[in-house]
N, C-alpha and C positions, 0 to 999 in steps of 0.2 A: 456558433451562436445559435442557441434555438430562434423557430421558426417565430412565433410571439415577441420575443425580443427583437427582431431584425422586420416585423411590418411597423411594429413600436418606433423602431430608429428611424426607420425613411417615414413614417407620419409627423416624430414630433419636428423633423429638419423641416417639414414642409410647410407647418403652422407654423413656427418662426419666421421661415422666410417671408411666407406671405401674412403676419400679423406685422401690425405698427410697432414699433418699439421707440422708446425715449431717444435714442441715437440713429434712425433710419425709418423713413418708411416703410409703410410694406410694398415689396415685392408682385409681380400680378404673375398669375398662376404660370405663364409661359415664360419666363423671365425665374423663376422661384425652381422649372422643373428642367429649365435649362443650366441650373448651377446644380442640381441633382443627377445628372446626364454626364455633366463633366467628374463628378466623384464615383459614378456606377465602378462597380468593382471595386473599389480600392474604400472608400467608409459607405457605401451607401450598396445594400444588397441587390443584384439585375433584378431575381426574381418579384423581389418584393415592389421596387421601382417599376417594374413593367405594370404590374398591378393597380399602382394607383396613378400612374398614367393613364391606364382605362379611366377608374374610377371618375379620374377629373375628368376626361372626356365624354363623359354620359352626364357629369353632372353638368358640364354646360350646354349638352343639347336637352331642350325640351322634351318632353314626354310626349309620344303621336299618340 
């Protein structure tokens, strides 16, 4: 699977998980990247997933 397609894939499972939906709440980021931990490898790509692991971890620290 191209590169674009598979940060595409672990983005849109992550706004799902963590958006509201009519049948479930949302999910909070550590809870949302812990159900992505458990599919790494098998639907959800390591590389791409290590990624925005970072990502969310800078976004929840403040800027010094």
């Amino acid at each position: 699977m191209p590169l674009g397609a598979r940060i595409l894939a672990v983005a849109d499972i992550y706004d799902a998980l963590t958006s509201e939906r009519p049948y479930r709440p949302a999910m909070s980021r550590e809870v949302a990247l812990s159900v992505l931990e458990r599919e790494r490898g098998a639907g959800v790509a390591e590389d791409c997933l290590e990624a925005l692991v970072k990502v969310v971890g800078e976004v929840e620290r403040p800027a010094a």
